[in-house]
C-alpha angles and dihedrals in degrees: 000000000000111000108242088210083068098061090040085052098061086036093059080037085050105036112023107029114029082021095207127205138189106299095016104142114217142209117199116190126193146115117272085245076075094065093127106053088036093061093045093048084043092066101030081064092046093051094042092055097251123130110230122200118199109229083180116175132186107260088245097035090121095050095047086053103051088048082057118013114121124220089264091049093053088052088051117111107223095253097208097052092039089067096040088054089048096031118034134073091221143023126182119190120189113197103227108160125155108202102026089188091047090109098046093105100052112112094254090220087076085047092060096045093048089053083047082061094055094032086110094056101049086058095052086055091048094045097040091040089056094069102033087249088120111033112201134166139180126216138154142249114207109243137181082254106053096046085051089057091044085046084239132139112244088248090047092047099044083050080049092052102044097045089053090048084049085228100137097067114090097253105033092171087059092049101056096046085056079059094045079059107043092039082054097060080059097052089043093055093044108038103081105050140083125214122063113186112177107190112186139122091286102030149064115151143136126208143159130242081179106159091352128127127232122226122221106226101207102138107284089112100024150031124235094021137170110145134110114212156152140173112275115236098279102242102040109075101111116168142044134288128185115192123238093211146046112275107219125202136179091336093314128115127215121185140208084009106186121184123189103198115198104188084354098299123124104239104157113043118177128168126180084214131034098005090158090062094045094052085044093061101036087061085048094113135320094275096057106063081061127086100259082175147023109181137172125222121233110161105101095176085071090077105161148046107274106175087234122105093211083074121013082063091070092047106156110248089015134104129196129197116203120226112228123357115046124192107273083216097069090057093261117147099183118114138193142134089261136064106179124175119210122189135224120187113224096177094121133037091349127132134185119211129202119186089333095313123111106229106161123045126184098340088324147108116225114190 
């Protein structure tokens, strides 16, 4: 029997988050594990007017292509997805691995020249994103694979996945626009001011929002969402922070990661586990060795550790800062190939202060 969360699911994709109209071209990218919710995304864009285009991969393409890609392979931009990100008013992607380590052994020096090759594309999503001209959004389809990684059963993570979409309530688009409201009386107490201090077991850091715009997180990027955010002021991360939780990239996990920023730059990196990698990706480029974002999670139905980024990153009573690009829109101007969110817990004896004033207490506002 087909799962009706699946078909709420592309209508809160269609019609809340890309918001497509009559004549919008999209690009839908996915696995072919993903087939489900393709083909119901596929029609909801049709009957809504809209012209969908299939991206479709195999589940363990990327693998496949790092075993046998040449030099001159791994330099090549993805020609297809090049033209949709210049070209296109939409693009969905739907994350549908099978195996999502299945890229942990790869030399991650092939890794970061082969996000050298799509670094123009990245910036074309940020810049076009900025002004709604390109709508995309990113969402996730519960695989065998991924519930393995939550330690979940399929049924208990596609329980997990739905409950964090909010597609299983009888009017997902509504819900989501209550969480646009409530996540706005946040943005309106914080924009405004400077000085960010978070104080915890595995923090103690300043930094300015000075001049910088805070995003309100409420599905229109992602899916599921929850989070308010913006890009710091470049140079004015100082402190330490040691994340809570795994950082995951590009299918690769690095534990106990611990950065010690000096005029926000990260100047001391230390992980218990795949420090090669971490340092890989942190000489990446100049950029990326800077804070792109500083976000706070808000989604409380997201209550676990899940090993995947797309959620883990909206934690409720969490905040995660990304290494490199940070969204134009916020007022960021720093740039790299990679864009990588990493996660504190602030859920006991944790404070965040905002111009000298404790607004947030345990994984909570307070005001």
């Amino acid at each position: 029997m087909a799962d009706a969360r699946v078909e709420k699911l592309a209508q809160i994709l269609v019609d809340h988050s890309a918001e497509i109209k009559p004549g919008d071209r999209v690009a839908i990218e996915a696995t072919t594990a993903a087939q489900p919710l393709v083909r119901a995304l596929y029609v909801t864009i049709l009957e809504r007017g809209g012209d969908p285009h299939l991206l479709l991969e195999l589940p363990d393409q990327d693998e496949l292509f790092f075993a046998h890609a040449k030099d001159e392979q791994l330099d090549a931009i993805p020609t297809f997805r090049k033209l949709a990100y210049e070209q296109f008013e939409s693009r969905i992607r739907i994350h549908s691995a099978t195996a999502p380590r299945a890229l942990s052994g790869v030399d991650p020096a092939k890794q970061r020249r082969r996000q050298k090759a799509g670094a123009s594309i990245l910036e074309t999503q940020m810049r076009r994103g900025a002004d709604r001209s390109f709508k995309w959004v990113t969402t996730l389809y519960p695989t065998e694979g991924y519930a393995n990684e939550a330690g979940m059963s399929l049924s208990e993570f596609e329980d997990f996945v739905y409950r964090a979409c909010h597609a299983d309530q009888a009017d997902p688009v509504a819900y989501w626009h209550k969480v646009e409201s409530k996540q706005q009386k946040i943005v309106d107490r914080i924009e405004g001011h400077d000085q960010v201090v978070l104080r915890g077991p595995n923090v103690d850091l300043s930094l300015s929002i000075k001049g910088r715009k805070f995003l309100n997180a409420s599905g229109k990027a992602n899916m599921p969402d929850g989070e308010v955010f913006t890009g710091p002021v470049e140079d004015s991360l100082n402190g330490f922070v040691r994340y809570s939780y795994p950082a995951i990239y590009s299918g690769v996990l690095v534990e106990g990661v611990e950065l010690t920023f000096s005029n926000g730059k990260v100047t001391k990196a230390h992980a218990e586990k795949n420090q090669a990698f971490l340092m890989e990706m942190l000489d990446s480029d100049p950029g990326a060795r800077y804070v792109g974002e500083f976000a706070i999670g808000t989604n409380y139905e997201i209550d676990r550790f899940s090993h995947n980024i797309l959620f883990d990153e909206k934690l409720g009573g969490s905040f995660h800062m990304a290494l490199g690009a940070g969204y134009p829109e916020t007022g960021s101007k720093n740039k790299s190939i990679i864009h990588w969110d990493m996660i504190c817990g602030m859920q006991k004896d944790a404070e965040m202060l905002l111009d000298g004033e404790v607004i947030y207490k345990n994984g909570k506002f307070v005001f």
